[in-house]
N, C-alpha and C positions, 0 to 999 in steps of 0.2 A: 511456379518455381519447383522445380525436382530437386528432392531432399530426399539420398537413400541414408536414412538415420538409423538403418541398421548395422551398413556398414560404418557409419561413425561410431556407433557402440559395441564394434567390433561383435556383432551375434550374426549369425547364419541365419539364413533363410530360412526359417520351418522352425527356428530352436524358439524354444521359449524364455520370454522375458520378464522379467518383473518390471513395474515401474510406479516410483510415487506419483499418486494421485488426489489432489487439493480439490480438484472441479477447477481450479485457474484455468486463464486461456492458455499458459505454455503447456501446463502438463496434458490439457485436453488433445491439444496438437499433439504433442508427441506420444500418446496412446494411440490417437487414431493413426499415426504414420506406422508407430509399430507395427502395428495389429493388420495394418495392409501386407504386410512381407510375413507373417506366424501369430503364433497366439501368444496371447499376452496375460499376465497376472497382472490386475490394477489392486496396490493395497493404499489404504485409506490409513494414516497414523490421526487419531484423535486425543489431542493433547486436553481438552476441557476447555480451546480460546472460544471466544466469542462469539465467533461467522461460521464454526463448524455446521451447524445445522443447514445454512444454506451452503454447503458447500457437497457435504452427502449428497442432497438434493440434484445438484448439479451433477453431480457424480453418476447418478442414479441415469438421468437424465442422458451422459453421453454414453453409455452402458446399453441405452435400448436406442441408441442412432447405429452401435457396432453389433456386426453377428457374434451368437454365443461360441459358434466354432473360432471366430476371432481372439474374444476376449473373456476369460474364466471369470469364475465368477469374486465378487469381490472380496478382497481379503481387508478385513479390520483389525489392526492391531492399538490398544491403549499406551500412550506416553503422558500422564497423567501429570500436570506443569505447574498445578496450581500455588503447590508445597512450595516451586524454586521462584516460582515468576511474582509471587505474593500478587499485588494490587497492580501490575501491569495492566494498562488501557487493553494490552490483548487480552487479558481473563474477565476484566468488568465491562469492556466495552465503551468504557467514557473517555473522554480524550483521545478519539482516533488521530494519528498525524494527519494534517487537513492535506490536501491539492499543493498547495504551495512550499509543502515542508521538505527536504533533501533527501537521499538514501539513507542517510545513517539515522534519521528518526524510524526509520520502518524493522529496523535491527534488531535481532532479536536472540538472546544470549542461544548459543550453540544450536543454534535451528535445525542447520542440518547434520551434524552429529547426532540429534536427539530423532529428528524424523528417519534416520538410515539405519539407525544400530540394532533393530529389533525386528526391521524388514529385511535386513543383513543374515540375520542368526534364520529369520523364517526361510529365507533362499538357501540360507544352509540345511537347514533339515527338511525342505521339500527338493535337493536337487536341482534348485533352478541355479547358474553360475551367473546370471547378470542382472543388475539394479540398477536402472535407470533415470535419472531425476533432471526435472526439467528447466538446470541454470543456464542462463544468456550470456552472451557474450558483454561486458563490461559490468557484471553483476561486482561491484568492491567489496562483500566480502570475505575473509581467512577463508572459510568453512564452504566456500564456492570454486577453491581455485582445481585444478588440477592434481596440485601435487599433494593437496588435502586426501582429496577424493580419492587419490590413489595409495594414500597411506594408510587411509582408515580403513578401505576394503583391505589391503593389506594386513594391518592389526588384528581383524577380523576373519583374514583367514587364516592366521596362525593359531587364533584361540579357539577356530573348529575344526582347523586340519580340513578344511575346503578352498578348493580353488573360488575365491570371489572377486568381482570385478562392480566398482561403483561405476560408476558414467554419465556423461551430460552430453546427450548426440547434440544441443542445440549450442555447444560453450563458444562456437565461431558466430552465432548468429544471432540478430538485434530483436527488436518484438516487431520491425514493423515486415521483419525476412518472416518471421511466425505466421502474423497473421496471412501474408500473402500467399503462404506455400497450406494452409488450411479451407479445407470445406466449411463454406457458409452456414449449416447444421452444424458443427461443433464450433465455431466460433458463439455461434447465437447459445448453444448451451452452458459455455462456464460461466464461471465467477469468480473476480477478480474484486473483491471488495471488503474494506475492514469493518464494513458497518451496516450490511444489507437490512433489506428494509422489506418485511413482509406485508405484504399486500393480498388480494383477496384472487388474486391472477399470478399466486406467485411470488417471489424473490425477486426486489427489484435493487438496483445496485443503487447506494446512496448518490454516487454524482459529486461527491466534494469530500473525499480522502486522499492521501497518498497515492493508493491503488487505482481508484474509478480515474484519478486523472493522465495518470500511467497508460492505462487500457487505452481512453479516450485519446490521448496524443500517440498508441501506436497504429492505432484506423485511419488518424488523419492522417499521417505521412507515412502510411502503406497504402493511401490512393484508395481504401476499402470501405463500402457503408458499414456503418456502425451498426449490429443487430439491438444494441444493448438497451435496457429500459432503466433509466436513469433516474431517481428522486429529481435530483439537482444536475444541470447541467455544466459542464466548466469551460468544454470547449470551447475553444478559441479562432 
């Protein structure tokens, strides 16, 4: 499937992009699409949750599948959650939402206001005018929609007197239009998981949260094998 998600992010051919990067399977996609049409800045916001380490890793991981004339090098910036989120299952890691739990268990107070507002200000003072982040289309929610995204870069440009632009090239498309329009190398690279589980081969995804079953139902009804190394299986 052909996905010019440049031109969904309104950036030019050659300009440079920023874009959030988790190590998840959407964001992985949409760096490596970028970074096929110009170069890209992938910045990493490390809040203190739980699966960050396997998630750098990941990160790390799709960073040497892309050329360095592609993709700059990584930029890390701290949002430090612990103070606002107290004993949230994201900071201790207990009580993950399991496989069977809805969207609104995986919700997480102002996620993306907190993940954009500090890689907003860095695209302001490096010159770069677009942010990129990797929301799906029927994502429920506020801090996902459009007219969020467009008011907050907004806000944000007023408070640096820079032109900025937030965006979600993927907001019209499902996870299983993702994985199918992805290279089998960065599908096999992220990580989509609230409970990873380190092993002696690696970061393997638990298999029985929220996310790993997420992941897991978008391979099967994209028709795609699954790369993924799973604790637990949930597939159906």
């Amino acid at each position: 499937m052909e996905i010019d998600v440049r031109r969904a992010a309104g950036a030019a051919a050659g300009e440079t992009v920023a874009v959030l990067v988790s190590g998840g399977l959407d964001s992985a996609v949409l760096t490596a699409l970028l970074a096929a049409g110009g170069p890209v800045v992938p910045i990493y916001v490390s809040c203190g949750l739980s699966w960050e380490q396997a998630e750098r890793d990941a990160v790390n991981c799709l960073r040497e599948l892309l050329t360095p004339q592609q993709v700059r090098p990584l930029v890390e910036l701290a949002m430090p959650l612990a103070d606002l989120y107290g004993e949230h299952w994201s900071v201790t890691g207990t009580g993950v939402p399991a496989a069977d739990t809805d969207d609104a268990a995986v919700e997480l107070l102002g996620r993306n206001a907190l993940l954009a507002l500090k890689p907003l200000l860095w695209c302001a003072r490096e010159g770069v005018r677009c942010l990129a982040i990797a929301t799906l289309s029927g994502n429920p929610f506020a801090d996902a929609s459009r007219s969020f995204l467009s008011r907050f870069a907004g806000v944000l440009s007023t408070a640096t007197t820079t032109e900025l632009a937030l965006v979600a090239p993927f907001e019209t498309m499902s996870k299983q239009q993702v994985v199918r329009a992805a290279a089998p190398e960065v599908l096999a690279a992220s990580m989509s998981c609230l409970a990873p589980v380190a092993r002696s081969d690696g970061w393997w995804h638990c298999g029985s949260c929220n996310k790993c079953s997420e992941r897991q139902r978008g391979f099967r009804e994209a028709g795609v094998a699954d790369p993924t190394s799973y604790e637990v299986s949930t597939a159906g």
